[in-house]
Every structure is written in C-alpha cells, then in structure tokens.
C-alpha positions as CSV (number, residue, x, y, z in Angstrom):
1,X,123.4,68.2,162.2
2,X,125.0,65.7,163.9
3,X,123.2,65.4,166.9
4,X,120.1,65.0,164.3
5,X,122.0,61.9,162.3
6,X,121.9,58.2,163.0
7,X,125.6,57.4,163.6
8,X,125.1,53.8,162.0
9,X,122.8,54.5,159.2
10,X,123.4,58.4,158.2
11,X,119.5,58.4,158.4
12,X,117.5,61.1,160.5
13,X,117.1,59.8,164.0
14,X,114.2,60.4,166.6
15,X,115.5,64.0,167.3
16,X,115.1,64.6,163.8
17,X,112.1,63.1,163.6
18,X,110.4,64.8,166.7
19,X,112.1,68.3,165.5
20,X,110.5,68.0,161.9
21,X,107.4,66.8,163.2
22,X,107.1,70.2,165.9
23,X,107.5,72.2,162.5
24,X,105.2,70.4,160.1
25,X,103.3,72.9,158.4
26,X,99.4,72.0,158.7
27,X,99.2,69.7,155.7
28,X,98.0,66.3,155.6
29,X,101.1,63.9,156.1
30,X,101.8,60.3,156.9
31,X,103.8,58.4,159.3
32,X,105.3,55.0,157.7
33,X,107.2,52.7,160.3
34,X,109.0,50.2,159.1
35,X,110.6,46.7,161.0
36,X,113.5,44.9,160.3
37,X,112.1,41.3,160.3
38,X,114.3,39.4,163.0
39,X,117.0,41.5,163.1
40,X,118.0,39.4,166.1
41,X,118.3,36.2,164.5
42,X,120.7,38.0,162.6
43,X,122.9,39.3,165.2
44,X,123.0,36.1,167.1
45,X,123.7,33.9,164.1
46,X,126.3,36.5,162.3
47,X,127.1,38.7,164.7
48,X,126.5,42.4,165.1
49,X,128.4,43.2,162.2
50,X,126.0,41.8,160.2
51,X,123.4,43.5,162.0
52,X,125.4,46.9,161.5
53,X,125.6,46.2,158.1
54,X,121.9,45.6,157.2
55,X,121.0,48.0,158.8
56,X,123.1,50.2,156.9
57,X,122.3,49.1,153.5
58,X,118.7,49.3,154.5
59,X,118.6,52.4,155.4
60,X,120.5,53.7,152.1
61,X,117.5,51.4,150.0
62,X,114.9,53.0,152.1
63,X,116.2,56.4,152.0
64,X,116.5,55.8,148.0
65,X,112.7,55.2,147.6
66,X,111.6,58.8,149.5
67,X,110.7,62.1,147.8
68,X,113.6,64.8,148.8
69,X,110.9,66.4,151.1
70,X,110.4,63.6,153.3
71,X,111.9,62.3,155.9
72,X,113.7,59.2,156.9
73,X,114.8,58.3,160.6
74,X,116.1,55.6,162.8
75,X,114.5,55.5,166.0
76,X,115.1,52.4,167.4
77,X,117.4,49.6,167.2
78,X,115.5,48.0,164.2
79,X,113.1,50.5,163.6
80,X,112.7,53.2,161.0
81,X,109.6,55.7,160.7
82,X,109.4,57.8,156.8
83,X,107.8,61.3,157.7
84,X,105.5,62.4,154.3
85,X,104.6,65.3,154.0
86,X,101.3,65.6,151.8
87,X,101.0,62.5,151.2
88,X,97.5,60.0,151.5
89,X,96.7,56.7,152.6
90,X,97.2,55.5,148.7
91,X,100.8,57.3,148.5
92,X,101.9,56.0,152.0
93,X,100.3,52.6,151.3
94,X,102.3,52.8,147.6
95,X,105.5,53.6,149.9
96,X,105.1,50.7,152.1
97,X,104.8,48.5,149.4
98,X,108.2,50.1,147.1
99,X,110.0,49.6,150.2
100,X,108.8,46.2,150.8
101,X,109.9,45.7,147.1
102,X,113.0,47.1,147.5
103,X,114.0,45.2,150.6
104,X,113.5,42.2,149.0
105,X,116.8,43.6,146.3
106,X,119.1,43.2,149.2
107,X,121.4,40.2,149.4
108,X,123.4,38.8,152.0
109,X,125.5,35.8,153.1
110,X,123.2,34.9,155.2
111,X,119.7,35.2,153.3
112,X,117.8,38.3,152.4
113,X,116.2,40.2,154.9
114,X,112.0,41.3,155.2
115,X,110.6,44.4,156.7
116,X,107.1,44.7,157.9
117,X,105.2,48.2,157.6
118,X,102.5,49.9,158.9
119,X,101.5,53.6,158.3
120,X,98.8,56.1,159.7
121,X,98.1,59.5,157.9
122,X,96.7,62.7,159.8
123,X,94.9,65.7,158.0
124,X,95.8,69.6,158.8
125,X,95.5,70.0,162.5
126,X,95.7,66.3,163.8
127,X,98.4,66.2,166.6
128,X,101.6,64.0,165.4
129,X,102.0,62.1,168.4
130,X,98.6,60.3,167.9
131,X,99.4,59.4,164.0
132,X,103.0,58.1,165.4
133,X,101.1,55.6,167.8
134,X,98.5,54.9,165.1
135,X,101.6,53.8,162.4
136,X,103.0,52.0,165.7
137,X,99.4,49.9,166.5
138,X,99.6,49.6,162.4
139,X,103.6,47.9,162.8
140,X,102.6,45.6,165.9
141,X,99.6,44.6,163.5
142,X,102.0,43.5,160.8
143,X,104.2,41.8,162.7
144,X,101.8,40.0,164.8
145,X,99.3,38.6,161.3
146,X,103.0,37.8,159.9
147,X,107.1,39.0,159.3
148,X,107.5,40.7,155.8
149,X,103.9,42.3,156.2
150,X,102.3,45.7,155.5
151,X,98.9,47.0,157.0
152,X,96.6,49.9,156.7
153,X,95.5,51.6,160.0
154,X,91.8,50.2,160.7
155,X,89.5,52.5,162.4
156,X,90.1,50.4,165.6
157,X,93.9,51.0,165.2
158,X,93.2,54.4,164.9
159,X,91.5,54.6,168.2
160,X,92.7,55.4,171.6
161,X,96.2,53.3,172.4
C-alpha cells in the first residue's frame, strides 16, 4: 500500500494509477487531470511549506468530491489525474467543474488557489494510455486558453499526440 500512496498528499500515486488502470475492467471510464494553477508562485513567494500544504488540503477537497470507486492520484509535482470508472463525458465534465468549485472553498494566507482541468473518456476496449494523453492535450489546453480553466477533449485533441 505504501509504495502505491503519495507520501505528501495520502492520495493514489502514478503506480496506483498505472496498476488500476492495467486492471480496469472493459467499461467506459474517464481520465480527469487536474493542475494546480502556479503552484510555483506559491513556493517561491511562501515557501515549500506552503506548497506542501496546498497540496495537501487539495488533495483531501478533491479526493472528497469522488465516488468510492474511483480513483485519485498524484502523479506529478502539481498534478493530479481522477480515474472514473463508468463514467461519460457529462459525469467527468460535472467532475471537473465540482472540483473547480470546490477549489475555490480553500483559503490561505496567501490568496486562494485555482486548478485547471481537462478530461478524456475511452469506451470498452480503448487502450488507457491514449485516453491519459488525450486528458493531458485536454490540461495543456486549459492552461494555455487560461489558469482556473476546464476543457472538453475536441476531436483534434483526441488525435494522435
């Protein structure tokens, strides 16, 4: 379990993530990564303590808004991905937007912090891998239209990377 745990956060991490993916039964499902808006800023202006500490309440807010089924990981230094399982484009999309929502209930010193999402969803038999980098090309869409931004995969997101 450990090796499987986010040391930080208590969240799933990418093992977790890759290991739950490798078992998903062949149901639709949808991938929904999520950003923490200038997480750097942060760090630099409050130190990593700060940083730490975002990121832990974050993940606990995030984690909150998830069915028990699905899954929440870490799998980068700001970045977060929710596994769904048998979920659509309307429930990951309604995700996206809770956790958007809920972000916003987080106070700090410093401010309150913003999240930009994007989210891909695959059908029985579509190979993870390919809906990860579609929820990725989904993020880098959010973050580059604007911070504290969720998009829906297009059909040219979906497409080869």
């Amino acid at each position: 379990q450990l090796a499987r745990t986010d040391p930080l956060t208590g969240v799933g991490n990418r093992r977790a993530l890759d290991d739950r993916l490798a078992q998903l039964p062949r149901t639709r499902f949808a991938l929904v990564a999520v950003d923490v808006d200038d997480l750097k800023k942060v760090n630099d202006a409050h130190g990593h303590v700060a940083g730490d500490e975002l990121l832990s309440r974050l993940a606990a807010v995030l984690a909150a808004e998830l069915r028990p089924a699905d899954l929440l990981a870490r799998i980068g230094g700001d970045e977060f991905v929710a596994l769904l399982v048998d979920c659509d484009a309307h429930g990951a999309g309604e995700l996206g937007r809770r956790l958007q929502l809920a972000t916003t209930r987080l106070h700090f010193g410093w401010g309150t912090p913003s999240i930009s999402v994007g989210f891909a969803v695959g059908v029985k038999g579509d190979a993870p891998q390919e809906i990860a980098q579609a929820a990725d090309r989904a993020l880098y869409a959010a973050k580059q239209a604007s911070k504290d931004r969720a998009v829906v995969p297009s059909a040219a997101l979906l497409g080869p990377g």
